[in-house]
C-alpha positions in Angstrom: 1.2 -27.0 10.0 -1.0 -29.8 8.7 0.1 -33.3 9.1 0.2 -33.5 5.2 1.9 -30.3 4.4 5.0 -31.7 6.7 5.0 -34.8 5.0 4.9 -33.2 1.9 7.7 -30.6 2.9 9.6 -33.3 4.2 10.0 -35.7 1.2 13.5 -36.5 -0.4 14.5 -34.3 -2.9 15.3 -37.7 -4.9 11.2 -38.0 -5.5 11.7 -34.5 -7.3 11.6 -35.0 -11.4 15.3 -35.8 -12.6 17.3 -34.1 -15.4 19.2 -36.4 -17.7 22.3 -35.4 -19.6 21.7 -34.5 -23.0 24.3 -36.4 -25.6 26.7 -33.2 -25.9 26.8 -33.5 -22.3 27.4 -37.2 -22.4 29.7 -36.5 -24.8 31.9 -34.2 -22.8 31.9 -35.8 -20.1 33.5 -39.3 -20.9 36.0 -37.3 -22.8 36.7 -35.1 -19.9 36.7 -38.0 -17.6 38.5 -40.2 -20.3 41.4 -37.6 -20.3 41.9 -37.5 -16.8 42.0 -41.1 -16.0 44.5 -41.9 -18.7 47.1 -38.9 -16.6 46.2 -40.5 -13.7 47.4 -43.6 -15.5 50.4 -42.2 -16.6 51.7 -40.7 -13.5 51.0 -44.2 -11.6 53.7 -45.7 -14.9 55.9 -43.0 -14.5 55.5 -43.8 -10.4 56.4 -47.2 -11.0 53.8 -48.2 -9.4 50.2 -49.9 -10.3 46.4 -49.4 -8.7 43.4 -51.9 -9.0 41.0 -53.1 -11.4 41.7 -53.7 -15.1 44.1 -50.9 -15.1 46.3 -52.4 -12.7 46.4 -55.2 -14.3 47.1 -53.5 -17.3 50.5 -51.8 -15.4 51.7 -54.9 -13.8 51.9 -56.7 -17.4 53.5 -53.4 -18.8 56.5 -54.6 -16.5 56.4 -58.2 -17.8 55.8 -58.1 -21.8 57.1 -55.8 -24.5 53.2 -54.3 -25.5 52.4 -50.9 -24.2 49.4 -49.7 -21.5 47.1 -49.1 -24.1 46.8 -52.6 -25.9 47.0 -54.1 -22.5 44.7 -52.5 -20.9 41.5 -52.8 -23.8 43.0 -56.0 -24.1 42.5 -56.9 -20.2 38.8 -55.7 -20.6 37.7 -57.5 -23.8 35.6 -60.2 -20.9 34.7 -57.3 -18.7 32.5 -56.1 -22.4 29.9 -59.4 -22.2 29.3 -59.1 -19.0 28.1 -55.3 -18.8 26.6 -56.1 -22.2 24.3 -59.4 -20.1 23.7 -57.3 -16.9 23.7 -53.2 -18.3 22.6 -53.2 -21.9 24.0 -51.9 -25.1 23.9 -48.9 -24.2 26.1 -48.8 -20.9 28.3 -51.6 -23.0 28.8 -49.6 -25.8 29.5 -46.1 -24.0 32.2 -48.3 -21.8 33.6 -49.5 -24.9 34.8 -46.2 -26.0 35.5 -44.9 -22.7 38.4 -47.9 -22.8 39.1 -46.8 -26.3 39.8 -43.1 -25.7 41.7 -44.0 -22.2 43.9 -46.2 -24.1 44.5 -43.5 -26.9 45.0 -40.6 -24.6 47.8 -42.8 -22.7 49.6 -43.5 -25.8 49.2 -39.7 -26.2 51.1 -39.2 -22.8 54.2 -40.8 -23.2 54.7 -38.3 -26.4 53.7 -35.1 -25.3 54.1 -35.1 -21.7 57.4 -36.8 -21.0 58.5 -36.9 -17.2 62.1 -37.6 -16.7 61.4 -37.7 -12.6 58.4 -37.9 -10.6 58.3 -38.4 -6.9 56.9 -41.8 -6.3 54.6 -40.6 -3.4 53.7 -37.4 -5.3 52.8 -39.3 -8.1 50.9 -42.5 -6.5 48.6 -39.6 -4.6 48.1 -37.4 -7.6 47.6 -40.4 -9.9 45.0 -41.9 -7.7 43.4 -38.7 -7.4 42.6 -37.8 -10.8 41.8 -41.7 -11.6 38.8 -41.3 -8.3 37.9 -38.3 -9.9 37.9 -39.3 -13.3 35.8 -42.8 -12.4 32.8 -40.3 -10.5 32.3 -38.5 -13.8 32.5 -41.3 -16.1 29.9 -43.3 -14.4 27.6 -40.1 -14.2 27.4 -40.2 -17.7 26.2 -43.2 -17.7 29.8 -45.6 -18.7 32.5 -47.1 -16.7 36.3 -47.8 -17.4 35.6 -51.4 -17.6 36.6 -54.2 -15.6 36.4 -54.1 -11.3 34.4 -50.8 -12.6 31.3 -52.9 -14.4 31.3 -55.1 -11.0 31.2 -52.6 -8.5 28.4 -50.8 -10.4 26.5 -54.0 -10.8 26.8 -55.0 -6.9 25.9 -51.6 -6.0 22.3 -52.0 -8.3 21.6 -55.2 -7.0 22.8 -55.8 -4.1 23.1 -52.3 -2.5 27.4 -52.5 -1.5 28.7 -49.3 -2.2 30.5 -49.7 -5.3 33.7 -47.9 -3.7 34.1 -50.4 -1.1 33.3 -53.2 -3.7 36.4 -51.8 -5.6 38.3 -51.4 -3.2 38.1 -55.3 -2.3 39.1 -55.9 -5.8 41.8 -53.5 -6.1 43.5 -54.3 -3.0 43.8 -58.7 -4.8 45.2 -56.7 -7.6 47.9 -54.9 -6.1 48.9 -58.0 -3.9 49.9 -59.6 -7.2 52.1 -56.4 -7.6 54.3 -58.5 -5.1 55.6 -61.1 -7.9 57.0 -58.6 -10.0 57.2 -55.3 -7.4 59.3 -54.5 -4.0 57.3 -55.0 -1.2 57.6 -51.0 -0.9 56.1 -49.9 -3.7 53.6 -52.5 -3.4 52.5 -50.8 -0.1 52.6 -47.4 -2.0 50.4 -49.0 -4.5 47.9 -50.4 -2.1 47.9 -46.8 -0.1 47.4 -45.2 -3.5 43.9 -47.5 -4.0 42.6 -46.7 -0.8 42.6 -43.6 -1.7 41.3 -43.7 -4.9 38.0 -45.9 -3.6 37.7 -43.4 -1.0 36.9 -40.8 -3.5 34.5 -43.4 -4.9 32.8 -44.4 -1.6 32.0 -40.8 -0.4 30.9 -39.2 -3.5 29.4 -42.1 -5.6 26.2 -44.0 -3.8 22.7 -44.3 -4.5 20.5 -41.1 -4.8 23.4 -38.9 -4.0 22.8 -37.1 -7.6 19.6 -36.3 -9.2 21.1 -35.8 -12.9 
């Protein structure tokens, strides 16, 4: 074989010509991904427990102020919309916008339509953080985030080349140590085994030329 046959065999299928979502897709996507984070929200809350990022955040003042998940946590991100607006554009800013939106509607949705008089804490902290790792790797392959820790982890992945799971992780983990002012130092370690978790969904499935669509 020639020396520039093997080269050319032997180039990264990332070089190859890329094919971008079309808007139904997008479209489906952020409400499929949308969907799942808000149950993975809900079991955490029915868990009595929290997870990182904005979301966590969100929880933790669930269990200190009368307003439900849903204001809180669109609330908690209103800051997190300039900066992905100064660093990601409109577009990404706009599509994270009513990713928040929908994830704060389909939570309110929850507590009427799926009511859980008993949920194993462990069960729940797993299956919660599950679907929110899963959720997160779609919503950011359409091009949008859930806001907060999530615009920060994408950003120091772009520019500075950290994996954004291990950027969230970081985050998450000073999250769910202020858990301990209003949470048993159990559930806070449920809480903090429930993040690692989550981010190592993110960390092994979501990195740099992984995808090609």
């Amino acid at each position: 074989m020639l020396d520039s046959e093997k080269r050319r065999d032997d180039r990264p299928l990332a070089t190859e010509r890329t094919i971008p979502h079309s808007p139904p897709e997008d479209v489906l996507g952020v409400l499929t991904g949308t969907f799942l984070a808000a149950l993975g929200l809900y079991l955490l809350q029915e868990a009595e427990a929290v997870t990182g990022g904005t979301a966590g955040l969100a929880l933790l003042l669930t269990y200190a102020t009368p307003l439900s998940f849903g204001w809180l946590f669109v609330l908690v991100n209103l800051p997190f919309f300039l900066l992905a607006l100064w660093k990601k554009g409109w577009r990404f800013t706009l599509k994270t916008l009513v990713s928040v939106s929908i994830v704060s509607v389909f939570s309110e949705m929850n507590e009427f339509l799926l009511p859980i008089p008993d949920i194993n804490p462990i069960y729940g902290i797993v299956a919660g953080n599950l679907l929110l790792g899963v959720a997160l790797l779609i919503v950011f392959r359409h091009g949008s985030s859930l806001g907060g820790f999530n615009v920060l982890a994408l950003i120091a992945q772009e520019q500075f080349h950290l994996r954004a799971g291990y950027v969230q992780m970081s985050l998450d983990l000073v999250v769910i140590l202020l858990a301990l002012t209003v949470m048993a130092p159990s559930g806070v370690v449920l809480s903090a085994a429930g993040a690692v978790v989550l981010n190592i969904v993110l960390a092994f499935n979501h990195r740099p030329g992984r995808y090609r669509a």
